[in-house]
C-alpha positions in Angstrom: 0.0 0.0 0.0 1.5 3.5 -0.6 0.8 4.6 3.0 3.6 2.4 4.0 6.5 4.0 1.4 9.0 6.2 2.5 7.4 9.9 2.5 9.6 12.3 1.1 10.2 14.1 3.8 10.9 10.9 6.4 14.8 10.5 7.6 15.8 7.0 7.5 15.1 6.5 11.8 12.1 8.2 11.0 10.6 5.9 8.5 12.2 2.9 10.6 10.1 4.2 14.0 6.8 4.8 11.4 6.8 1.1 10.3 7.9 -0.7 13.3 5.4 1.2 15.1 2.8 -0.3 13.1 4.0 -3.7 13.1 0.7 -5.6 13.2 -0.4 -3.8 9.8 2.2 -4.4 8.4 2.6 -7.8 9.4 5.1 -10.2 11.0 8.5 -8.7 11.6 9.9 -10.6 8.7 7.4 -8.8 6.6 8.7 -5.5 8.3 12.3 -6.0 7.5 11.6 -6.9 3.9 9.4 -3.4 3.0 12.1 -2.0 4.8 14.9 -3.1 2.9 13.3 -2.8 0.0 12.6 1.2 0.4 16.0 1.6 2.4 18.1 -0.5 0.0 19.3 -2.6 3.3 19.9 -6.2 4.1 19.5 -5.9 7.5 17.8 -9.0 9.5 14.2 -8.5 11.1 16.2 -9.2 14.3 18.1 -6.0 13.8 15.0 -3.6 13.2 13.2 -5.0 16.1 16.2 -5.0 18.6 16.2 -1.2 17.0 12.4 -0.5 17.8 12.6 -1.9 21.4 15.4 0.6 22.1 13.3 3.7 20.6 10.4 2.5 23.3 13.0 2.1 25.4 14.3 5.9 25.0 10.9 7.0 24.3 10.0 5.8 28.0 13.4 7.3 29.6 12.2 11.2 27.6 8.7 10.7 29.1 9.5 10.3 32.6 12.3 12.8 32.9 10.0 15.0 31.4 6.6 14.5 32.4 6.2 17.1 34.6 7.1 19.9 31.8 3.7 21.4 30.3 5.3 22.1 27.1 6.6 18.3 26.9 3.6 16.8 28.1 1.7 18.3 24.8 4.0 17.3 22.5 3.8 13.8 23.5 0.4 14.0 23.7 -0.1 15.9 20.1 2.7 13.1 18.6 0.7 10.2 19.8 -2.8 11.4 18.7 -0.9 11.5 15.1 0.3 8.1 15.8 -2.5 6.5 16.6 -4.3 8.4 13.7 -2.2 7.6 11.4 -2.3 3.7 12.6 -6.4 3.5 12.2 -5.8 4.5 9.1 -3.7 1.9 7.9 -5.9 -0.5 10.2 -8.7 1.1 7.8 -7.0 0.2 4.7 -5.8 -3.3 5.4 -9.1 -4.4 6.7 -10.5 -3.0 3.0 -8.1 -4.5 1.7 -8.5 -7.8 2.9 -12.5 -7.8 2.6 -11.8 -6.9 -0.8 -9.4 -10.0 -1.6 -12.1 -12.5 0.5 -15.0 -10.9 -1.8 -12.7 -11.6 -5.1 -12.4 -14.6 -4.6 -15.8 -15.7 -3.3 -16.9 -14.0 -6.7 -13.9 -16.3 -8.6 -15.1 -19.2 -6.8 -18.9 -18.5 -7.4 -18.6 -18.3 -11.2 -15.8 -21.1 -11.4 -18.5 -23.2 -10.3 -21.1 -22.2 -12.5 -19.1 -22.7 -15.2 -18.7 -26.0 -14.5 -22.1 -26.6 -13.9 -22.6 -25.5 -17.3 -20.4 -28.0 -19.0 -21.6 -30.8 -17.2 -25.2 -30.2 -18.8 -26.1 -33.0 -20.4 -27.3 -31.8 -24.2 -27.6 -35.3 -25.7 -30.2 -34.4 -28.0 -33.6 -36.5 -27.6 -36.2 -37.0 -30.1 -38.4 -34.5 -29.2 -40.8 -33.8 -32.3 -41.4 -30.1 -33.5 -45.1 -29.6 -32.6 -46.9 -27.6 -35.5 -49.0 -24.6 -34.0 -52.5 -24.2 -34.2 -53.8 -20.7 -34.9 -56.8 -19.8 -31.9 -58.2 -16.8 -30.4 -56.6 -17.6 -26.9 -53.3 -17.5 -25.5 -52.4 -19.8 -22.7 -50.0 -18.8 -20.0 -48.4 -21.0 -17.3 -47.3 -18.9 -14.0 -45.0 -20.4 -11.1 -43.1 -18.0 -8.4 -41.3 -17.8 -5.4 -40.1 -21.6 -5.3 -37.4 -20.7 -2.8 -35.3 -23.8 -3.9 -33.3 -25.3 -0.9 -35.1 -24.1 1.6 -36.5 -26.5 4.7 -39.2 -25.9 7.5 -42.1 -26.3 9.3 -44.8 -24.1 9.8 -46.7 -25.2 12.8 -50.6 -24.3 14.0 -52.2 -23.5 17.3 -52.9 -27.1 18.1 -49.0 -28.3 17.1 -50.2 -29.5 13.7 -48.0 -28.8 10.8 -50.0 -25.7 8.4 -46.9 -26.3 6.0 -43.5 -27.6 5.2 -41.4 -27.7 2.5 -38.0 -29.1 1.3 -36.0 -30.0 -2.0 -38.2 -33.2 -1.9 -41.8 -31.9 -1.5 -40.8 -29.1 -3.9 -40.2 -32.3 -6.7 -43.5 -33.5 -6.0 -45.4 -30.1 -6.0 -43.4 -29.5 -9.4 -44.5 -33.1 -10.3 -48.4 -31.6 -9.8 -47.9 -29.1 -11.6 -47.1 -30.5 -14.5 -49.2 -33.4 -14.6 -52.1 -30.9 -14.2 -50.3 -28.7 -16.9 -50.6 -31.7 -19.4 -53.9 -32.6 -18.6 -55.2 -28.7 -19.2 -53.2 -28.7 -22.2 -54.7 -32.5 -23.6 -58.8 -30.9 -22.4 -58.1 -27.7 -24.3 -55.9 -28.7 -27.4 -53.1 -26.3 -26.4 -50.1 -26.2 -29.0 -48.2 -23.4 -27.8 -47.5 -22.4 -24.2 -45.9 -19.4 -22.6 -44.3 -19.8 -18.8 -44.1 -17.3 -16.3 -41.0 -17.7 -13.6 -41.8 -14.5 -11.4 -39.2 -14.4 -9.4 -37.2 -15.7 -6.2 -36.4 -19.4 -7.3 -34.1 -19.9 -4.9 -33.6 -18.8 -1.1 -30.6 -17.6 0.8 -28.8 -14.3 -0.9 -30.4 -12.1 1.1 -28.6 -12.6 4.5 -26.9 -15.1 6.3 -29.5 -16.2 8.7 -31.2 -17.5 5.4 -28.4 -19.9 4.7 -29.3 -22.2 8.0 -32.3 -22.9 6.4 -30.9 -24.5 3.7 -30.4 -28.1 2.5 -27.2 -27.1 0.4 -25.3 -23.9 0.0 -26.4 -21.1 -2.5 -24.5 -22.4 -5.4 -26.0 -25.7 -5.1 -29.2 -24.9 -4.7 -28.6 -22.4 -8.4 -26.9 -25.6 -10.0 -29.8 -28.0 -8.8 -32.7 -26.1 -9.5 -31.3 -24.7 -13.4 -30.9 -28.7 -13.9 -34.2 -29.6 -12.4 -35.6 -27.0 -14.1 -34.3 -27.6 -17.5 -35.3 -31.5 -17.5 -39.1 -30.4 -16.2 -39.5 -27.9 -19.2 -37.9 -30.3 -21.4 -40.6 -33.0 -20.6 -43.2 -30.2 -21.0 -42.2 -29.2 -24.2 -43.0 -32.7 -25.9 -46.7 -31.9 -25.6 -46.5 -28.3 -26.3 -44.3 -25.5 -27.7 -43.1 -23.5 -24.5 -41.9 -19.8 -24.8 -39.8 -19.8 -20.9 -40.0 -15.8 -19.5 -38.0 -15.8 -16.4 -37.9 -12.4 -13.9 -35.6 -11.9 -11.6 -36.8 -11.9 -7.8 -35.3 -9.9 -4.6 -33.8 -13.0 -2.9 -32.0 -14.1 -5.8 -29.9 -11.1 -6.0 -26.0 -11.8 -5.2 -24.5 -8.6 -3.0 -21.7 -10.2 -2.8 -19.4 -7.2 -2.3 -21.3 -4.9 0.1 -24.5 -6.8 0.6 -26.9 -4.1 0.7 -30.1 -3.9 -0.9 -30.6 -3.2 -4.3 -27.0 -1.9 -4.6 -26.5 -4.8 -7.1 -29.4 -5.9 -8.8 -28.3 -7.0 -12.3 -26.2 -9.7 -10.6 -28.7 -11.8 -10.5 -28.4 -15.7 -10.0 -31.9 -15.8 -12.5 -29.8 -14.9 -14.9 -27.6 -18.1 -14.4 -30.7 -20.5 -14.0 -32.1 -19.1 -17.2 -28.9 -19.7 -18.6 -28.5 -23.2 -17.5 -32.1 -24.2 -18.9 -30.9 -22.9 -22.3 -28.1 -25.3 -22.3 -30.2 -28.0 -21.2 -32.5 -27.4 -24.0 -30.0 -26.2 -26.6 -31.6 -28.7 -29.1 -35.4 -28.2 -28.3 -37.1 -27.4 -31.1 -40.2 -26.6 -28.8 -38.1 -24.5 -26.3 -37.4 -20.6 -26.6 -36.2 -18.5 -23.5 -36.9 -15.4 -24.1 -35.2 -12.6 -21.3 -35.6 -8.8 -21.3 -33.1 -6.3 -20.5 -34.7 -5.0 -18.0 -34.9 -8.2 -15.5 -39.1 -8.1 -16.2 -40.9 -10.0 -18.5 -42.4 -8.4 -21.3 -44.3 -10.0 -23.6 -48.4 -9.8 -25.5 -50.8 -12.1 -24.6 -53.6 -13.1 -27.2 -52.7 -9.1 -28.2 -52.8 -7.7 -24.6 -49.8 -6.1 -23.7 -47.9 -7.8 -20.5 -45.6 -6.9 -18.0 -44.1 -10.1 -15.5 -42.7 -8.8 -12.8 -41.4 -10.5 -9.3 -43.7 -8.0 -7.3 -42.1 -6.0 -4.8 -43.9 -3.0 -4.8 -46.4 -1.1 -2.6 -48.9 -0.4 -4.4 -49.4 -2.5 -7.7 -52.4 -0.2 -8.7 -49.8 3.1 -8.9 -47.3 0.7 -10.1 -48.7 -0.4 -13.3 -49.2 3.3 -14.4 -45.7 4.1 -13.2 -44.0 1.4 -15.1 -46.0 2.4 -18.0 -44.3 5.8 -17.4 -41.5 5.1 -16.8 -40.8 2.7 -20.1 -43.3 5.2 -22.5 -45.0 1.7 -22.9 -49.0 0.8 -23.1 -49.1 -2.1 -20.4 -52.5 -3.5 -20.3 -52.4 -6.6 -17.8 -49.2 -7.1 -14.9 -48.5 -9.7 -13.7 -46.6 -10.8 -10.2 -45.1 -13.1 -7.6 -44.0 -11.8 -4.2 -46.7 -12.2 -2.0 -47.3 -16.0 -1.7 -51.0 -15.3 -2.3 -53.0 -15.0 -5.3 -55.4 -12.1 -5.9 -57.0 -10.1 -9.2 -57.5 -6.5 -9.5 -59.7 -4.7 -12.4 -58.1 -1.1 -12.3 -59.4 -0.1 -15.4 -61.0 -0.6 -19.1 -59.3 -4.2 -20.0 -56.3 -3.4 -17.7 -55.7 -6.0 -15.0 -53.1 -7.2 -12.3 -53.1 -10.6 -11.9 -51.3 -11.7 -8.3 -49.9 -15.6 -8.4 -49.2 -17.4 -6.0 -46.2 -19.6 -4.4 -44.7 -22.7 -4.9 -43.1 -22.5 -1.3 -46.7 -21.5 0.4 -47.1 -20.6 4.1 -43.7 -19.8 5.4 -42.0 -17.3 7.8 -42.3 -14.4 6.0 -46.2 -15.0 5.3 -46.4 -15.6 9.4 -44.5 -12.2 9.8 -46.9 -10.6 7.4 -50.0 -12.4 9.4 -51.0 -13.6 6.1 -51.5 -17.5 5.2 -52.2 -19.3 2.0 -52.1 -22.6 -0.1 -49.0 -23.3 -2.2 -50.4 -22.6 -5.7 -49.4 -22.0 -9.7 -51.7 -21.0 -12.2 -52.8 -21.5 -15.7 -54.2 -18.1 -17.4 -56.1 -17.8 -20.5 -56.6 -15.1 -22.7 -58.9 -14.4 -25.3 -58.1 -11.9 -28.1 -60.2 -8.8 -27.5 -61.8 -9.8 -24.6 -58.6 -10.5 -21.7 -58.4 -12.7 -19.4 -61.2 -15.3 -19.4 -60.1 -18.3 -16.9 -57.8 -18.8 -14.5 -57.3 -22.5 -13.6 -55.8 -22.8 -10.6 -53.3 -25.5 -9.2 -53.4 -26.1 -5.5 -50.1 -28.0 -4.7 -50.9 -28.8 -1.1 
């Protein structure tokens, strides 16, 4: 660090006192004698600049106590050791920057070294999936999921010590299994050919803040390189009944902070966008598979002509929030759709202008006991009809 070169106007003992003085920034005393023989053009042993330090304390001591009882001394002392101890927060400043700085590099390394290998081991063995030919209709069918909160375990427990709810990796495979062997039922009943899918948001848990992370069954990266995998081979098996246009968002507990960990400091590092990435690989060869991302991190998309915005849901008030995204972008939005709130609802706030609410794949969980609100573990199948909007909403209940 340049704090601990020579200064231009530091003597040799000076510069000597300076950096043995702040030994423990520095280092060990090896470390010491090497930056400064390095700046002093010495080959001195750490023995010698130590043995030296000790007998400036030494001296410093004998000064103080001949001294002490002279005012004028007294301040000097006092004024030299208020710069000293400045002057050694400082450095204590820097190195502990520093060092955070060199954990969080490497956590990042480490992070996408992983994914990258998680992307390599994808298996893309081509099956024999047959290109399904599309059938033109006045409806538009669209499959929503959100907050699945991959990897995270509890219990929520009642009044009388039954369990309301719990979830795992396990019971989110067989609510995922539900969904779609409902999904392919609908799409058998109404002679769907082509199929868009809604992930609002917040697939996986434990980015937020580290009391999340004893909740979970594996650690963060896991949990992203299961669930893209999982992910992948579920749309995959969808897609041979229907064509499937996958619109992932990207949810608040799926963003990284990995350097300073505060709240929406960071939020195009998203882990969404590795999951969606993942289920590309996985379906590299699909010829009824089509990610389609936006920019922005929303989904954005028409639906049998009705402009759409997918959006994970965290906002206040999602009546003023569909005007102000419509503001803010200069764009018509007609019908938004969101996660967030691990409840379903429907609001009419206008001529043909809707927000649709979706529920959770998680359900009931802590958060919904903090907000004193409770609900079934849900995802939804929406159609719309051209001219007219939305016109059913069949509803999955996964528990």
């Amino acid at each position: 660090m340049d704090d601990l070169k020579r200064l231009p106007e530091e003597d040799e003992y000076a510069y000597i006192w300076r950096i043995c003085d702040n030994k423990d920034i520095v280092g060990s005393w090896q470390e010491v004698a090497d930056l400064l023989n390095k700046e002093l053009q010495h080959e001195y042993t750490e023995s010698y600049y130590r043995k030296m330090y000790q007998s400036f304390i030494k001296l410093l001591n004998v000064v103080k106590d001949k001294y002490f009882d002279s005012e004028e001394c007294s301040k000097y002392f006092s004024k030299k050791e208020r710069n000293l101890l400045k002057e050694r927060a400082k450095l204590q400043t820097e190195k502990l920057e520093y060092n955070k700085w060199l954990r969080e590099d490497a956590r990042e390394e480490m992070f996408m070294e992983r994914i990258i290998e998680a992307i390599k081991s994808v298996d893309t063995n081509p099956e024999d999936i047959k290109p399904i030919p599309i059938i033109k209709s006045d409806k538009e069918y669209c499959l929503c999921i959100a907050d699945c909160h991959f990897g995270k375990e509890f219990k929520i427990y009642g009044l009388n010590n039954e369990i309301m709810n719990e979830y795992s990796p396990e019971i989110f495979y067989e609510r995922m299994g539900k969904i779609l062997s409902s999904t392919l039922d609908y799409i058998q009943k109404e002679n769907i050919t082509s199929l868009k899918v809604f992930n609002l948001g917040d697939s996986l848990d434990g980015f937020l803040r580290n009391s999340q992370i004893w909740k979970l069954r594996y650690g963060v990266v896991d949990s992203a390189i299961i669930f893209s995998k999982y992910m992948g081979a579920w749309l995959k098996k969808l897609s041979k009944n229907v064509r499937i246009e996958y619109h992932p968002t990207m949810g608040n507990h799926t963003e990284l902070r990995l350097l300073d960990g505060l709240k929406n400091e960071h939020v195009d590092d998203n882990i969404e966008k590795i999951v969606s990435e993942i289920i590309s690989v996985c379906n590299i060869d699909n010829p009824n598979f089509t990610l389609v991302t936006n920019k922005t991190g929303l989904i954005f998309t028409e639906l049998a002509g009705f402009k759409t915005l997918g959006v994970h849901g965290e906002v206040k008030d999602p009546v003023k929030s569909i005007k102000d995204f419509s503001d803010i972008y200069n764009t018509k939005i007609d019908i938004m759709i969101t996660g967030h709130k691990h409840h379903g609802n429907f609001i009419n706030c206008g001529f043909k202008k809707q927000i649709i609410g979706i529920g959770s794949i998680v359900g009931t969980d802590d958060y919904s006991i903090d907000l004193r609100k409770q609900a079934d573990a849900t995802a939804n199948i929406l159609t719309f009809e051209y001219g007219k909007g939305k016109v059913n909403d069949y509803t999955i209940v996964l528990n």
